[in-house]
Backbone of each chain as ProteinMPNN parsed JSONL, in Angstrom:
{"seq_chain_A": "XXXXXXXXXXXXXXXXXXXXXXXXXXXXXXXXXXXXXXXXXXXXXXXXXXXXXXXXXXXXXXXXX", "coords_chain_A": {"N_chain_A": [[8.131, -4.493, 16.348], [7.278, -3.891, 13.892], [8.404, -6.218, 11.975], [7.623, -7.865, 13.579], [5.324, -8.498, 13.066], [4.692, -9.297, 10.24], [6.096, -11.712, 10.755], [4.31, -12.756, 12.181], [2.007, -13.28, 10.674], [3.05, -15.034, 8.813], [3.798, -17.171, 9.962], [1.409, -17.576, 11.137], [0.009, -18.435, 8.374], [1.785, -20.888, 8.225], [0.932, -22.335, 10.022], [-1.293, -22.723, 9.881], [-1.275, -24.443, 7.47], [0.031, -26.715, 8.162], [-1.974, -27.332, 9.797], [-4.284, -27.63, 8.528], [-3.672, -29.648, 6.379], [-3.01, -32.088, 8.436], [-5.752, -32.085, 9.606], [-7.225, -33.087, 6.858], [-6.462, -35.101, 6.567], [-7.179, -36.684, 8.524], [-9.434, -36.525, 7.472], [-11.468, -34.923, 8.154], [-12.726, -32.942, 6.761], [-14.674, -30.784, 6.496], [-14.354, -29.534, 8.873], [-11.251, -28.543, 8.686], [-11.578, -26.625, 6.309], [-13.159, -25.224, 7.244], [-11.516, -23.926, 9.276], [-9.624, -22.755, 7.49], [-11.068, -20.501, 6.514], [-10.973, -19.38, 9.113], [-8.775, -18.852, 9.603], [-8.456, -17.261, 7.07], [-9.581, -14.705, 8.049], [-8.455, -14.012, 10.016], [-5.841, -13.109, 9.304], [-6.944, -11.012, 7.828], [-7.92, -9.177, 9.542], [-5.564, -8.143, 10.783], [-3.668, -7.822, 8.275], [-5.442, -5.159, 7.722], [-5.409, -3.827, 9.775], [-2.901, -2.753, 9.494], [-2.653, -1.652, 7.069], [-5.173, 0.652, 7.35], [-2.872, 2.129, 9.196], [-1.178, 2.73, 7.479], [-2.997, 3.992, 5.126], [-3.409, 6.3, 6.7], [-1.002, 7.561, 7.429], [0.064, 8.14, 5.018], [-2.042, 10.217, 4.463], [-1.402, 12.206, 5.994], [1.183, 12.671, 5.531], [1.192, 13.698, 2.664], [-0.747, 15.072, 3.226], [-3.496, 14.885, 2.414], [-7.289, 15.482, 2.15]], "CA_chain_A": [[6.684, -4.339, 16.18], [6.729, -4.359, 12.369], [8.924, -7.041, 11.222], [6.656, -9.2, 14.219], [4.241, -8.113, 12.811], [5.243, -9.868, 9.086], [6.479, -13.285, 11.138], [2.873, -13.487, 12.908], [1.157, -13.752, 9.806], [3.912, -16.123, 7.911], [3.669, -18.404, 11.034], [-0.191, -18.331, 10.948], [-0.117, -19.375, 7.368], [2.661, -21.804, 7.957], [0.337, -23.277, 11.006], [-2.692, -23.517, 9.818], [-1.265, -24.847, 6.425], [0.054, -27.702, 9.058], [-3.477, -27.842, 10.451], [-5.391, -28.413, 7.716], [-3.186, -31.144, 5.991], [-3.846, -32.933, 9.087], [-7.468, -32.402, 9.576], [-7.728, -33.954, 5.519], [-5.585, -36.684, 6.685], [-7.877, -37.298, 9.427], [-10.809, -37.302, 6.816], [-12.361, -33.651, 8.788], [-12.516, -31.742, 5.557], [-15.34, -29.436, 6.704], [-13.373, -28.184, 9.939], [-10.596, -27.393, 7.423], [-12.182, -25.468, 5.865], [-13.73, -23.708, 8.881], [-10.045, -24.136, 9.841], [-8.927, -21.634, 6.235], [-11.595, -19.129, 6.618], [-10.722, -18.455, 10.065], [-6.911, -18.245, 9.279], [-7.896, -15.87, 6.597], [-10.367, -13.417, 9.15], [-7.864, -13.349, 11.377], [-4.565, -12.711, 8.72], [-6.985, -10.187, 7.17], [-7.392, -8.296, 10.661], [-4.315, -8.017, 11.019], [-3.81, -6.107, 7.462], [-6.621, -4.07, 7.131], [-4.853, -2.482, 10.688], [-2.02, -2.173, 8.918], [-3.121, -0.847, 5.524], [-5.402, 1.706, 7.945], [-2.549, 2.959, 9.291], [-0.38, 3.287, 5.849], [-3.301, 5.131, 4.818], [-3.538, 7.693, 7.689], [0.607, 8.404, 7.564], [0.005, 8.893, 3.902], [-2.639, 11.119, 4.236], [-0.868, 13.453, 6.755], [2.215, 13.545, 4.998], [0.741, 14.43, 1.528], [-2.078, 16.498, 2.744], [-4.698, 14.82, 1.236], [-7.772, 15.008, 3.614]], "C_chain_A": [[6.302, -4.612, 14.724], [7.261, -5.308, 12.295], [8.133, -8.447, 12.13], [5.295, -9.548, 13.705], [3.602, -9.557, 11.298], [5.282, -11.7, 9.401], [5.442, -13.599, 11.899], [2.142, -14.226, 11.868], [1.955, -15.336, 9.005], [3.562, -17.184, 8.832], [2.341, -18.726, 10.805], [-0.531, -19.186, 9.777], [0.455, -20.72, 7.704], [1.472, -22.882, 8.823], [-0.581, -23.868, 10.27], [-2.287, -24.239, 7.954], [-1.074, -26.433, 7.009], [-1.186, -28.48, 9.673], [-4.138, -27.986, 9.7], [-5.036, -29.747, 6.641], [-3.736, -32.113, 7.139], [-4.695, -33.279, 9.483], [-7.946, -33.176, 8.319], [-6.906, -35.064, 5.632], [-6.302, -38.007, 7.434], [-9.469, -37.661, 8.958], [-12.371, -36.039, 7.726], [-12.339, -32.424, 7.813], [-12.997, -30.718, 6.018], [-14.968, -28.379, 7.98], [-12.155, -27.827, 9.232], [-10.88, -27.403, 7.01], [-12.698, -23.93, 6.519], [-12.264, -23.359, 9.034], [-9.18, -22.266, 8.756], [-9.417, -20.593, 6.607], [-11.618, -18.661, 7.985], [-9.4, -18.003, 10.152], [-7.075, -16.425, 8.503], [-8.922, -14.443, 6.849], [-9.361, -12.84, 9.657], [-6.544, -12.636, 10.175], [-5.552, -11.301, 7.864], [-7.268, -8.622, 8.162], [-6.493, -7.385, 10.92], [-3.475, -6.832, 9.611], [-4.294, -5.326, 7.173], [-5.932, -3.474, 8.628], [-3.885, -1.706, 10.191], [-2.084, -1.265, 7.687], [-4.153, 0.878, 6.511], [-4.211, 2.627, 8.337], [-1.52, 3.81, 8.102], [-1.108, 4.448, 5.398], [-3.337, 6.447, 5.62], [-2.572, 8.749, 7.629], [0.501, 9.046, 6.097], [-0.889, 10.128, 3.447], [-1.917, 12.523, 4.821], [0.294, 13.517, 6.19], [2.019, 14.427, 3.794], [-0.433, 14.957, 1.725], [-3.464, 16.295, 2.34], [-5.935, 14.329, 2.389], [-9.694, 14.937, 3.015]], "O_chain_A": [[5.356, -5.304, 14.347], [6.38, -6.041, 12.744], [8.022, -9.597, 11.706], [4.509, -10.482, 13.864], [2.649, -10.337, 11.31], [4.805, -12.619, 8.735], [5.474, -14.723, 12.4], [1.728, -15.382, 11.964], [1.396, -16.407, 8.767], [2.975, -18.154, 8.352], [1.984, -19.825, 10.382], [-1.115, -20.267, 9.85], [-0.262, -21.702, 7.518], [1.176, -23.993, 8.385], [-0.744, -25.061, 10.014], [-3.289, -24.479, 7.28], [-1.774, -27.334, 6.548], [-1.366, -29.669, 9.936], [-5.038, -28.729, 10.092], [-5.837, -30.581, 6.219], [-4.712, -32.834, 6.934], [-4.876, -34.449, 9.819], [-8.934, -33.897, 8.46], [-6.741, -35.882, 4.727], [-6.269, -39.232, 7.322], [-10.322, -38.407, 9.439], [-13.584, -36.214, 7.835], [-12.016, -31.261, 8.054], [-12.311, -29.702, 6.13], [-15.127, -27.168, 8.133], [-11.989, -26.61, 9.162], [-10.875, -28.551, 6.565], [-12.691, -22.701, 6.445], [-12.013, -22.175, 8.812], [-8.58, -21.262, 9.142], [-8.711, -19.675, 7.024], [-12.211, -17.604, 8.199], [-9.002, -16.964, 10.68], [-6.592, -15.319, 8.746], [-9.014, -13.458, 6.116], [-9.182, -11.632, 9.812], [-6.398, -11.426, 10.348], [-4.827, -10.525, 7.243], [-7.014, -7.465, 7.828], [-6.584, -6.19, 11.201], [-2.974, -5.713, 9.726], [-3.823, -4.557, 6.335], [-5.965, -2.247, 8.54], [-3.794, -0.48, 10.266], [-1.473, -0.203, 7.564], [-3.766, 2.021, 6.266], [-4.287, 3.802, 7.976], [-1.248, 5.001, 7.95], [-0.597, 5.554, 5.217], [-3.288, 7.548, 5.072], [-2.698, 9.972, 7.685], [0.773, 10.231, 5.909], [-0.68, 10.852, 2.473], [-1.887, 13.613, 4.251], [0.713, 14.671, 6.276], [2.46, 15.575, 3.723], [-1.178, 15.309, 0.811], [-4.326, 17.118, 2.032], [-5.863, 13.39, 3.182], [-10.576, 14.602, 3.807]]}, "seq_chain_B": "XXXXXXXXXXXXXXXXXXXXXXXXXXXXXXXXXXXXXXXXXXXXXXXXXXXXXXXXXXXXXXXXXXXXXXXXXXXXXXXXXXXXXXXXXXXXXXXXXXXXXXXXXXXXXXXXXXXXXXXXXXXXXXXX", "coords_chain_B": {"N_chain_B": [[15.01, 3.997, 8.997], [16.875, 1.916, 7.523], [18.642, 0.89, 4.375], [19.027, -1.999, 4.041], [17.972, -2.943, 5.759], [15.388, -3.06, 4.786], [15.769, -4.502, 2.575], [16.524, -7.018, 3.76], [14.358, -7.434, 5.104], [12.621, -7.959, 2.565], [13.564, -9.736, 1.239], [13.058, -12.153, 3.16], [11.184, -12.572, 3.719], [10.081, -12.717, 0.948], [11.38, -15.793, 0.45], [9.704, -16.892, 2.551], [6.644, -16.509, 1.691], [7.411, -18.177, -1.065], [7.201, -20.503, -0.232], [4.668, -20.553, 1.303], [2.819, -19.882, -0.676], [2.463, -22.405, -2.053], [0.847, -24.184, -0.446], [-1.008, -22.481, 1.137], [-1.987, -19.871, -0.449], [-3.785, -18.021, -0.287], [-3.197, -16.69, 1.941], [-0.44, -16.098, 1.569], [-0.905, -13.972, -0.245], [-1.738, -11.894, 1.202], [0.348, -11.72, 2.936], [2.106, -10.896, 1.725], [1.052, -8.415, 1.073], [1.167, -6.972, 3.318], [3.582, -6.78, 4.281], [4.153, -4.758, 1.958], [2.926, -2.634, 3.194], [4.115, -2.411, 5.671], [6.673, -1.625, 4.502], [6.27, 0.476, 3.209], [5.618, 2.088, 5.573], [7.584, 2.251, 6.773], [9.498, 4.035, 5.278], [8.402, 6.066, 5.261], [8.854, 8.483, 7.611], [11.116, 9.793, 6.364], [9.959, 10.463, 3.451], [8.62, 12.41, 4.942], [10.503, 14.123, 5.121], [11.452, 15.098, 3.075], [9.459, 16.3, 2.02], [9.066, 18.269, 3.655], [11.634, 19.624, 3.324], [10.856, 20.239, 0.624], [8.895, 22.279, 1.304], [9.588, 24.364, 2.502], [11.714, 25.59, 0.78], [9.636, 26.446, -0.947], [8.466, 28.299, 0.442], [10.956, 29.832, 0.771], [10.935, 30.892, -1.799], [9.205, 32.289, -2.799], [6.419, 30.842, -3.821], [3.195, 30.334, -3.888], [1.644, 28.091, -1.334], [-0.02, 26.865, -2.052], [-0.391, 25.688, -4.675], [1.761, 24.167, -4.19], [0.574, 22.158, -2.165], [-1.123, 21.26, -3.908], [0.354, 19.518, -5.739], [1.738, 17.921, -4.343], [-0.801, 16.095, -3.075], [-1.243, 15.254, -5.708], [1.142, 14.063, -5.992], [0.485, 11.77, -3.558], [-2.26, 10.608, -3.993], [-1.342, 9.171, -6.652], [0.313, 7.353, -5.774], [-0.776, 6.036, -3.905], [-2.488, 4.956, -5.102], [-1.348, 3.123, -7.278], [-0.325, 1.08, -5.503], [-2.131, -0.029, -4.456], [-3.216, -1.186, -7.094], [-1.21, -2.974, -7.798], [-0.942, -4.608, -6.168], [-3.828, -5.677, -6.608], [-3.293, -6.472, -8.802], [-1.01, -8.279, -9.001], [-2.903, -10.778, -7.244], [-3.771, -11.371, -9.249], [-5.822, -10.097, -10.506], [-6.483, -8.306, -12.892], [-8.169, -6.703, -14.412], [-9.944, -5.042, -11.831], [-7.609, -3.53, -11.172], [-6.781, -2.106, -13.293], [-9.086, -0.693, -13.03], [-9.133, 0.538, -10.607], [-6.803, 2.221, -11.814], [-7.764, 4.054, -13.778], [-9.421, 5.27, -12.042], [-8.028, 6.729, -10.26], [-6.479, 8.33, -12.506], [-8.797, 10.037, -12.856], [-8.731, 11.74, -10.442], [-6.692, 12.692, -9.898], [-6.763, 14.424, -12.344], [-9.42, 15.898, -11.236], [-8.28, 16.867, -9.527], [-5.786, 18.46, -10.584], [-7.054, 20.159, -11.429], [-7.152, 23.349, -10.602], [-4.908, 24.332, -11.35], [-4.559, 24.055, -14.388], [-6.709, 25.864, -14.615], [-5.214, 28.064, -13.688], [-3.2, 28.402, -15.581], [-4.897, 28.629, -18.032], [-5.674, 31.082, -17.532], [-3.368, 33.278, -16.935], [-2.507, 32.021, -19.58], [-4.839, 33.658, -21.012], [-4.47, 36.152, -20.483], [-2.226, 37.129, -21.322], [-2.708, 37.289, -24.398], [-4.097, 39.292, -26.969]], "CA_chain_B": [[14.474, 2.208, 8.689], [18.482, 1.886, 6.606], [17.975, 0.145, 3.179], [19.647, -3.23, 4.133], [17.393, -3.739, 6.733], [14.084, -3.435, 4.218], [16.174, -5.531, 1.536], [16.602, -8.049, 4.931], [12.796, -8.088, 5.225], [11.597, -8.436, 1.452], [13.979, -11.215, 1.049], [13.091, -13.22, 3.921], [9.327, -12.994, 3.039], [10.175, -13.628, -0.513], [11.306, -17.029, 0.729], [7.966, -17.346, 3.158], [5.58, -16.515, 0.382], [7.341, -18.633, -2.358], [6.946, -21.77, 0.624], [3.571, -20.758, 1.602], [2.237, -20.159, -2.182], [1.848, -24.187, -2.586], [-0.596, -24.75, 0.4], [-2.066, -21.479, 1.216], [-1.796, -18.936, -1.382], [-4.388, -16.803, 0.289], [-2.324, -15.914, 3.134], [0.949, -15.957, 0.84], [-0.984, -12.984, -0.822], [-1.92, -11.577, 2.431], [1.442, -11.548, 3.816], [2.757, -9.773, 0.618], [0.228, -6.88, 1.299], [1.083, -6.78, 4.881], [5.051, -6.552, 4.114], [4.501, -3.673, 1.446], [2.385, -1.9, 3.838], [4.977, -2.405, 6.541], [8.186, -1.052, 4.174], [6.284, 1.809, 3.305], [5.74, 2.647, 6.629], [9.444, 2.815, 7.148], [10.043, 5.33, 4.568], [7.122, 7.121, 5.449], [9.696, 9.49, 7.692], [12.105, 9.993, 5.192], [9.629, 11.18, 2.172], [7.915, 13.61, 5.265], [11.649, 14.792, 5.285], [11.841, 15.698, 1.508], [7.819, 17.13, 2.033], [9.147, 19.633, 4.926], [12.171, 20.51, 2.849], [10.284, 20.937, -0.959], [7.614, 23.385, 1.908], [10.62, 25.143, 2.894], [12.24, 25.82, -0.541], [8.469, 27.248, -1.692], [8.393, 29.433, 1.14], [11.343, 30.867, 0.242], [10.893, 31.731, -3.622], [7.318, 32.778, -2.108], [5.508, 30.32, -4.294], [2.213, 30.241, -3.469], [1.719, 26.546, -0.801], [-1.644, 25.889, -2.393], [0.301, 24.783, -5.351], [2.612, 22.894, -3.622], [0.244, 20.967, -1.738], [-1.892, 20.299, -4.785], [1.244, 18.47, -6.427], [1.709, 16.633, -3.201], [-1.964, 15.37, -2.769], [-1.105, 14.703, -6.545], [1.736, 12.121, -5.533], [-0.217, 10.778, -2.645], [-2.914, 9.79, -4.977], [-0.51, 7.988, -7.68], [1.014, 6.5, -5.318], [-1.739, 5.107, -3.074], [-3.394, 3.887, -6.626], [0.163, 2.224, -7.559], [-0.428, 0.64, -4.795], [-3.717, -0.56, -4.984], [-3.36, -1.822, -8.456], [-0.136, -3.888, -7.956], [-1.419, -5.627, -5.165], [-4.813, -6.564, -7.349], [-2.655, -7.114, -10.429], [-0.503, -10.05, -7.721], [-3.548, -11.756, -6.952], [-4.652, -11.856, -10.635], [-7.953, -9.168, -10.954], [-6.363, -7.379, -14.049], [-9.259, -5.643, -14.13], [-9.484, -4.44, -10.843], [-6.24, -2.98, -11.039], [-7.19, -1.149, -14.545], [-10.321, 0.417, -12.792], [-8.183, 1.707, -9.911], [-5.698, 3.608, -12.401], [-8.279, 5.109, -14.257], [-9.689, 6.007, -10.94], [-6.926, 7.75, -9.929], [-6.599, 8.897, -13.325], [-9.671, 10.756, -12.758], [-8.813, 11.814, -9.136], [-4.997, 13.061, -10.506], [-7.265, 15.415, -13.162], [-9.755, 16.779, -10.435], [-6.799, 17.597, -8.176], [-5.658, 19.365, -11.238], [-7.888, 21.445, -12.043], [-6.835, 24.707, -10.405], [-3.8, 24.531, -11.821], [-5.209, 24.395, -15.591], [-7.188, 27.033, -15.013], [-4.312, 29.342, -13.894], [-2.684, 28.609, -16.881], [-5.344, 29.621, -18.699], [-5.851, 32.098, -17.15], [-2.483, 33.855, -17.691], [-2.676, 32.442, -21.413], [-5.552, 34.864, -22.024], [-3.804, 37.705, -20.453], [-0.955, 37.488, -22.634], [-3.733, 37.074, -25.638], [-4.479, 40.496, -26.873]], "C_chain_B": [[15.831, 2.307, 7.468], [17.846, 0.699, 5.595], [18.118, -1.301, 3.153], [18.725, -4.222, 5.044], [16.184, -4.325, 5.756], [14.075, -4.663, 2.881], [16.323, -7.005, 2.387], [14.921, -8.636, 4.097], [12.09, -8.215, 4.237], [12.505, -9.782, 0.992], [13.527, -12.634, 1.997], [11.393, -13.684, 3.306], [8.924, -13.294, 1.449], [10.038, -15.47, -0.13], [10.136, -17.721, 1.413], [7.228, -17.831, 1.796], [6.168, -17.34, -0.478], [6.429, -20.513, -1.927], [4.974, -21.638, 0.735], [2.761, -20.67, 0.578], [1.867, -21.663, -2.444], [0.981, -24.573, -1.293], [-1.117, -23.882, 0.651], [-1.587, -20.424, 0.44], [-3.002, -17.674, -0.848], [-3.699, -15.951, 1.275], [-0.98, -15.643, 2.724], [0.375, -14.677, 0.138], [-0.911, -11.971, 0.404], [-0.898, -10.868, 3.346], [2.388, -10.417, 2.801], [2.048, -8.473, 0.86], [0.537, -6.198, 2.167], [2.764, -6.441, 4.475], [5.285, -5.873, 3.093], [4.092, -2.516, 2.276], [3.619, -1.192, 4.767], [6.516, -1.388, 5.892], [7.71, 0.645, 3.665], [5.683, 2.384, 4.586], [6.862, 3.238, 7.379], [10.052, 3.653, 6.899], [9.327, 6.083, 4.978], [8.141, 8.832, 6.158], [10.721, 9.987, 6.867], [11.582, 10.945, 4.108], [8.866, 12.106, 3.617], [9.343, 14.282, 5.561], [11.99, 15.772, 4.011], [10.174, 16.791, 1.405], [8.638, 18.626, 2.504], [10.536, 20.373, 3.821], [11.802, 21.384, 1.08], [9.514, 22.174, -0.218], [8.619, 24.354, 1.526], [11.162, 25.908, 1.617], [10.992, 26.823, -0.911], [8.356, 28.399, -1.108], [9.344, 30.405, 0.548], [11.704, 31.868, -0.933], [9.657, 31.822, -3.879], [6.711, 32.341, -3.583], [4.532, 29.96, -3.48], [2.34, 28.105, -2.76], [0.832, 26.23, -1.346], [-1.339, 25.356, -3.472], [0.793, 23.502, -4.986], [2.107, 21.441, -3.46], [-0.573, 20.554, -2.716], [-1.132, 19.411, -5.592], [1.755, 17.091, -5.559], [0.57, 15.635, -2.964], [-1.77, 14.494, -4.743], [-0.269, 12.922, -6.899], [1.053, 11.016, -4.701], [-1.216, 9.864, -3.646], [-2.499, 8.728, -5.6], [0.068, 7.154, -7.101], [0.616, 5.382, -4.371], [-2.35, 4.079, -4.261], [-2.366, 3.021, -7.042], [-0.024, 1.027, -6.829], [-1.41, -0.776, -4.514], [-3.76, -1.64, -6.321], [-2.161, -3.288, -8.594], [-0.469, -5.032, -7.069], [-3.281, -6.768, -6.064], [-4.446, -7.053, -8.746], [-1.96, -8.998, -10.149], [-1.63, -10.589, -7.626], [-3.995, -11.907, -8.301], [-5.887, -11.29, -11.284], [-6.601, -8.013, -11.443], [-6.826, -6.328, -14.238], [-9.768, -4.83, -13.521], [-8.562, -3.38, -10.534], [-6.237, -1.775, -12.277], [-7.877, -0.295, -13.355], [-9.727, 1.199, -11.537], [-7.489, 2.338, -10.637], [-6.89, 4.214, -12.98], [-9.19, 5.921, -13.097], [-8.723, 6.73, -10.485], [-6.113, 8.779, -10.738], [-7.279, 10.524, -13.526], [-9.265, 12.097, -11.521], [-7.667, 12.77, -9.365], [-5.994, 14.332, -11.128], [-8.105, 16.319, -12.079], [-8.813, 17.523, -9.846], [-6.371, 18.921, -8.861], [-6.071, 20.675, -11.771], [-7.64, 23.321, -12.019], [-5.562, 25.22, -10.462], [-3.726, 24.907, -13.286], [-5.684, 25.329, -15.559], [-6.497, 28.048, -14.569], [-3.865, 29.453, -14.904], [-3.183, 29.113, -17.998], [-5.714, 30.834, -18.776], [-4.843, 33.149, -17.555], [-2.055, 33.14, -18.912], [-3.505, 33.335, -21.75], [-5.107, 36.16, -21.469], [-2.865, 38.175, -20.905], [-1.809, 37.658, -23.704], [-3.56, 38.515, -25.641], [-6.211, 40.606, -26.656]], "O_chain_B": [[15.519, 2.9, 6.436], [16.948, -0.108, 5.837], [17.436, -1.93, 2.344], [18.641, -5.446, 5.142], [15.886, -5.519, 5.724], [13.178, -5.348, 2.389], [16.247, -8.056, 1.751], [14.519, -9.457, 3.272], [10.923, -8.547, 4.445], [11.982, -10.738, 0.418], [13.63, -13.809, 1.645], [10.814, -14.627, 2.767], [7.947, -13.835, 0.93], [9.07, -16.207, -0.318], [9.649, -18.794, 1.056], [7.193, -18.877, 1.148], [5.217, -17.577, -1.222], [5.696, -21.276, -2.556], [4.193, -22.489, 0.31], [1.77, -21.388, 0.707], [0.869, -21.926, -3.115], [0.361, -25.62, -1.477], [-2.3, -24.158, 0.455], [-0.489, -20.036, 0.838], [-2.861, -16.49, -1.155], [-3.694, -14.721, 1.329], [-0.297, -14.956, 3.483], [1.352, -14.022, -0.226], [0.083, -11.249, 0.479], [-1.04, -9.935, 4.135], [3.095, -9.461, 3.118], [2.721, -7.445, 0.792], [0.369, -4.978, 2.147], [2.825, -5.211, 4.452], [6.468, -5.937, 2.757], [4.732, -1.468, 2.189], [4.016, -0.027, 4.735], [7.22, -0.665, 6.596], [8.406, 1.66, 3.694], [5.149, 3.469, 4.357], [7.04, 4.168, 8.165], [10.915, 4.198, 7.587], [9.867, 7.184, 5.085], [8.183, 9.91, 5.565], [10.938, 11.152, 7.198], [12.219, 11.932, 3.737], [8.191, 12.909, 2.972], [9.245, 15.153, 6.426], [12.593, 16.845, 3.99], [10.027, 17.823, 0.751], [8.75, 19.687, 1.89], [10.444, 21.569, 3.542], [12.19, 22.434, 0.568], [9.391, 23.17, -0.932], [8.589, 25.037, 0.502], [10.866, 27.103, 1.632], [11.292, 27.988, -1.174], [8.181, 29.445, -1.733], [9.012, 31.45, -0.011], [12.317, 32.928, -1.06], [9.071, 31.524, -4.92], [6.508, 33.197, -4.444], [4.771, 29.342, -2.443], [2.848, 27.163, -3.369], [0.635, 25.019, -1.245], [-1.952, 24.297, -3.606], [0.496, 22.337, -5.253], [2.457, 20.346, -3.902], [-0.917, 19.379, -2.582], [-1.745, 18.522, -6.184], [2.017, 15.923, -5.845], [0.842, 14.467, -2.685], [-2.138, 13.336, -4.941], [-0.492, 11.811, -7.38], [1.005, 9.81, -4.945], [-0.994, 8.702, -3.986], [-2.926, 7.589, -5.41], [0.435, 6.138, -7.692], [1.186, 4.332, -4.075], [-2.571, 2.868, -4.261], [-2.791, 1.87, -7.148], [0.091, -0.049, -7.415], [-1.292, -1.998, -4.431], [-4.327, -2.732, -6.343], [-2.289, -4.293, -9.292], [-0.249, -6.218, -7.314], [-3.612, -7.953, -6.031], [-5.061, -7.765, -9.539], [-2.16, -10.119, -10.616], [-1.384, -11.553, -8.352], [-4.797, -12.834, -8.408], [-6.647, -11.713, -12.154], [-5.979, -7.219, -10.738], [-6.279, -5.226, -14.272], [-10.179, -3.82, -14.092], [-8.774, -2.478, -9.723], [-5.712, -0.675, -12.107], [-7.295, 0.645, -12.814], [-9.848, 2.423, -11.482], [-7.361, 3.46, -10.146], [-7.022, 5.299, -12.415], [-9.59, 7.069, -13.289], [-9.182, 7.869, -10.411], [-5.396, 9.678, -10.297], [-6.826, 11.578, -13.972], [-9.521, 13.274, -11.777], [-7.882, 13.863, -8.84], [-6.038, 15.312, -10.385], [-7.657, 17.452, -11.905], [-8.72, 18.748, -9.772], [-6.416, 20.042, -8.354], [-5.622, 21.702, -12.279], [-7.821, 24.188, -12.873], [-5.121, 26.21, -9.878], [-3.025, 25.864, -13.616], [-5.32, 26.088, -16.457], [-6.948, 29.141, -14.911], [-3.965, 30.557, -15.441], [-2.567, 29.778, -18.831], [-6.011, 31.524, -19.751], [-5.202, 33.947, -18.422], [-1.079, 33.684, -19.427], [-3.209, 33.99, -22.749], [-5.41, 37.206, -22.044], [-2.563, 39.367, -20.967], [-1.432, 38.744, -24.146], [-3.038, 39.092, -24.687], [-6.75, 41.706, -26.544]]}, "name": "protein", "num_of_chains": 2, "seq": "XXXXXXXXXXXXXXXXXXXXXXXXXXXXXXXXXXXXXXXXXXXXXXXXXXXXXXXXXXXXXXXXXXXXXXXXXXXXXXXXXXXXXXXXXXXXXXXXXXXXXXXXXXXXXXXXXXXXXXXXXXXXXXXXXXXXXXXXXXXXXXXXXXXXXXXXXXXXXXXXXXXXXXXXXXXXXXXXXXXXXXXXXXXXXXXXX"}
């Protein structure tokens, strides 16, 4: 669950780093672009769940409420 | 979560992030945030192992817990701001990363407070 967690995001970069070379190859700059800022919605999704729950475990172990 | 495994998973994503740094560096930061998050999640049982036994210890040399836990909410703090700051220091906001420590600076001193004023407290009762 975690370490998939780690190789979702690496892959998404890796993809869409794949997908937007070839959209500027193809001369479609402005869908990559659309192409980046939806990579980095979705990769930031994805840590703001994670960072939520970091903070939650850290709150209940140290107390701090 | 054994230490070999978390030295596994900051090496492999070392190698990611150094690859994905030359075409997307947003998501090479991204993924670094997401894979400190993740390793301290791992320890997370471990330091509530050393919590339950520092409780334990207080209980029994009947120190007051409201201490305790104000030195604990003390680490949480420094350590959430540590946190915070290293990750905006990596992407490059210097500044950012300042104004979180002295925020937590601040946050560290409130916490403190009712600890200072015991102390002064029994300093002026030793006083004549």
């Amino acid at each position: 669950m975690d370490f998939n967690m780690i190789m979702k995001l690496a892959g998404l970069g890796l993809l869409v780093g794949v997908i937007v070379i070839v959209l500027e190859l193809t001369d479609r700059k402005d869908i990559a672009k659309l192409t980046v800022i939806a990579a980095v919605v979705v990769a930031l999704y994805i840590v703001v769940q994670a960072v939520a729950d970091l903070f939650s475990h850290v709150r209940s172990v140290f107390q701090i409420y | 979560m054994e230490i070999w495994q978390i030295v596994g998973i900051a090496l492999v994503v070392s190698v990611i992030s150094v690859v994905l740094k030359q075409f997307r560096p947003e998501i090479a930061l991204q993924l670094t945030i997401l894979t400190g998050t993740i390793i301290f999640t791992l320890i997370i049982d471990k330091i509530k192992i050393i919590v339950d036994l520092l409780q334990n210890l207080a209980d029994q040399a009947n120190i007051s817990s409201y201490y305790l836990i104000i030195v604990l909410k003390i680490v949480g703090v420094a350590y959430l701001a540590e946190f915070g700051a290293d990750i905006c220091r990596d992407a490059g906001e210097n500044a950012l990363a300042t104004k979180i420590e002295i925020a937590a600076k601040v946050g560290v001193l409130v916490l403190a407070i009712p600890i200072i004023v015991a102390i002064l407290e029994s300093v002026m009762r030793l006083l004549p």
